[in-house]
MILO-857896 format. One record per residue (C-alpha): x, y, z. Coordinates in steps of 0.05 Angstrom, whole numbers, plus 5000, padded with zeros to 4 digits. Last residue first. Layout:
BEGIN
XYZ/...
END
This chain:
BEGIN
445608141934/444908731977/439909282009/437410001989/438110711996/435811291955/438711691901/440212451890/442512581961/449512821936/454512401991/449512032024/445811821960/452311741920/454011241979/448210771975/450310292029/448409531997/449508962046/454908422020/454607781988/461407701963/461807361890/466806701894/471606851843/470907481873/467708061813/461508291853/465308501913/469808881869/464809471864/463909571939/457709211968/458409672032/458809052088/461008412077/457207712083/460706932082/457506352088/462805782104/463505122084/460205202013/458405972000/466106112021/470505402013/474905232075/481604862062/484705242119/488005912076/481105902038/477906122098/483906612110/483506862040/475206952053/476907342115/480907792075/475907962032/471108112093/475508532115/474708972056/468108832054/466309132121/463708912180/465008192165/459107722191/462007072182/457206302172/458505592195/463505802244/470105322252/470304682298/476604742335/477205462350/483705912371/487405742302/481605862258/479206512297/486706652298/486606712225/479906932215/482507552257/488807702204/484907562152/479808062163/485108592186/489308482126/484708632088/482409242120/476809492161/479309342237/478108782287/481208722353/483808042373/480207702441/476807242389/470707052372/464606462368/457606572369/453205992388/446406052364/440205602391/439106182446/436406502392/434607222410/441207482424/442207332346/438108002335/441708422379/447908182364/447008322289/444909012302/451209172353/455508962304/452809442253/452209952296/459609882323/462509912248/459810502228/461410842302/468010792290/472510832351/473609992363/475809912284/471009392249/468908682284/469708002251/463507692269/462706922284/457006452272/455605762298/447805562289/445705672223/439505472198/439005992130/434306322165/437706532220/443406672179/439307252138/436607492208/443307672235/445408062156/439508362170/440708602234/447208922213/444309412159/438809552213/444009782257/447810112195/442210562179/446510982125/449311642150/448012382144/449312732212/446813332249/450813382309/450613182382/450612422371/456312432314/454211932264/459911592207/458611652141/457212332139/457613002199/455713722186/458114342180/456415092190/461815632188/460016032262/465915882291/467615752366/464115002362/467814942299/475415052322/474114562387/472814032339/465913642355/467113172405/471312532392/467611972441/466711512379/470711752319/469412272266/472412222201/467412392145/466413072167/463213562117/465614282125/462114912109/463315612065/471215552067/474616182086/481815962070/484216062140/478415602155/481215032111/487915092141/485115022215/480814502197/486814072159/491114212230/484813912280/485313332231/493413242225/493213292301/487512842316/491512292271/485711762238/489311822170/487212552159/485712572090/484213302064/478813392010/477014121985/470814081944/469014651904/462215031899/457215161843/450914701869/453114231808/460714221837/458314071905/454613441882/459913201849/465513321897/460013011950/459312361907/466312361899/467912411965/463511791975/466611371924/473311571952/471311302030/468610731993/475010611962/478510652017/485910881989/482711742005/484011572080/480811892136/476312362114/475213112117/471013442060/472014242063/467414702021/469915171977/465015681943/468916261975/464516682010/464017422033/460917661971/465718131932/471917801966/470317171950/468117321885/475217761877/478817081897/474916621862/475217041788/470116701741/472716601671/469416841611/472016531549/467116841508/462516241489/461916011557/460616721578/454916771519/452216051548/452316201613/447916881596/443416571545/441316041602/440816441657/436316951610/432416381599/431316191672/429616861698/433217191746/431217401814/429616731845/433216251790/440716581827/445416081782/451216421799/453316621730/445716921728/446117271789/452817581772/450117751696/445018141732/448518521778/452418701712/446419021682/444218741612/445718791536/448618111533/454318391507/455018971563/454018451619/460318101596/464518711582/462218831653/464718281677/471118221654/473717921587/
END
């Protein structure tokens, strides 16, 4: 069935049965949306993309660029923007990128030979300008997860997220703390250092331990720097900062790894509050980002167990 068989058995004009399909509420009315979708539904009517696309100038598709798709929280928040783009009528093209500035400035040129309607960059890095290919196009797009400073950007307040964590240990008396430190280019995991620094900077009383090692947001990562934190330090931190929960996971093997209990020995506090967090043998206290809200903006934020 076409479109104008379509608009002939609802006994309307086919411009209308294109507004209605697309869900245009300013120039149709709402029940005659309704009876419309639900007499295509009924028919078997299938949108075309291509002749849509080629009708209107735009394609539905918007490209989601991440890193990696095996983060979980990078997947929770692509789905969040899949499912928000799918209720607004568009489709979600994700490309992982695994931190390579070729495979990245490659995915963007694919996605705008495709004639994708706007891009949402999960995978920006610290000093990375905006890609040369958007700042010459006019397709609008905009930055999540992680901030760009000379774009619009939808991210969680991760400098606050890491001066609560700061002020948490404060008040629980501890006096030697450590921090193992996120990626060196991601600007998620250099606010939330820089948060809890801030705040312990103001009692003198603190000592913070570290490493020369560079951090990074997986397991191995965490347990890795505990590791050498262990080896490199005699007398072990009474509390870790991880700046993400991933690391913060494997921090808690390393702990473990010495004979160190978490929520005994050592307090222990991740970042995200990812779904397995809850489920340790040891629960992970962690501080709550509100992914669907960044990714479909139908929920708002809060903070952690």
């Amino acid at each position: 069935m076409n479109m104008k068989q379509l608009a002939a058995l609802a006994g309307v004009d086919v411009s209308t049965v294109s507004r209605a399909l697309r869900g245009d509420s300013r120039r149709v009315a709402a029940s005659t949306i309704e009876r419309i979708q639900t007499l295509a539904f009924d028919a078997g009517y299938v949108l075309d993309p291509v002749a849509s696309s080629l009708r209107g100038g735009r394609s539905r598709v918007l490209g989601v660029v991440v890193p990696v798709l095996s983060d979980i929280v990078m997947a929770i928040l692509a789905t969040a923007i899949e499912e928000a783009s799918r209720e607004l009528g568009y489709l979600s093209a994700v490309i992982a990128t695994h931190g390579d500035p070729d495979v990245r400035s490659a995915a963007i040129d694919h996605l705008l030979s495709r004639k994708v309607d706007g891009f949402v960059l999960c995978d920006t890095e610290v000093g990375r300008a905006i890609p040369s290919q958007l700042e010459s196009e006019s397709v609008p797009f905009v930055f999540a997860m992680r901030r760009s400073d000379c774009a619009v950007s939808v991210t969680a307040d991760d400098r606050r997220g890491g001066s609560l964590v700061a002020e948490h240990f404060v008040a629980m008396g501890h006096e030697r703390v450590a921090v193992v430190p996120g990626p060196a280019a991601a600007s998620t995991s250099l606010d939330r250092v820089a948060g809890f620094a801030e705040v312990i900077a103001q009692h003198p009383q603190i000592t913070v331990v570290s490493v020369s090692s560079l951090g990074g947001f997986g397991v191995n990562d965490g347990h890795r720097y505990v590791t050498e934190l262990l080896a490199e330090h005699q007398e072990p931190p009474t509390a870790l900062f991880c700046a993400n929960d991933h690391a913060a996971i494997g921090a808690g093997r390393a702990l473990a790894d010495r004979g160190l209990r978490v929520g005994e020995d050592v307090a222990l506090v991740g970042y995200n509050d990812i779904p397995q967090a809850a489920y340790l043998e040891t629960p992970l206290s962690s501080v709550r980002t509100d992914l669907g809200a960044m990714g479909g903006g139908r929920q708002r934020a809060s903070w952690c167990r």
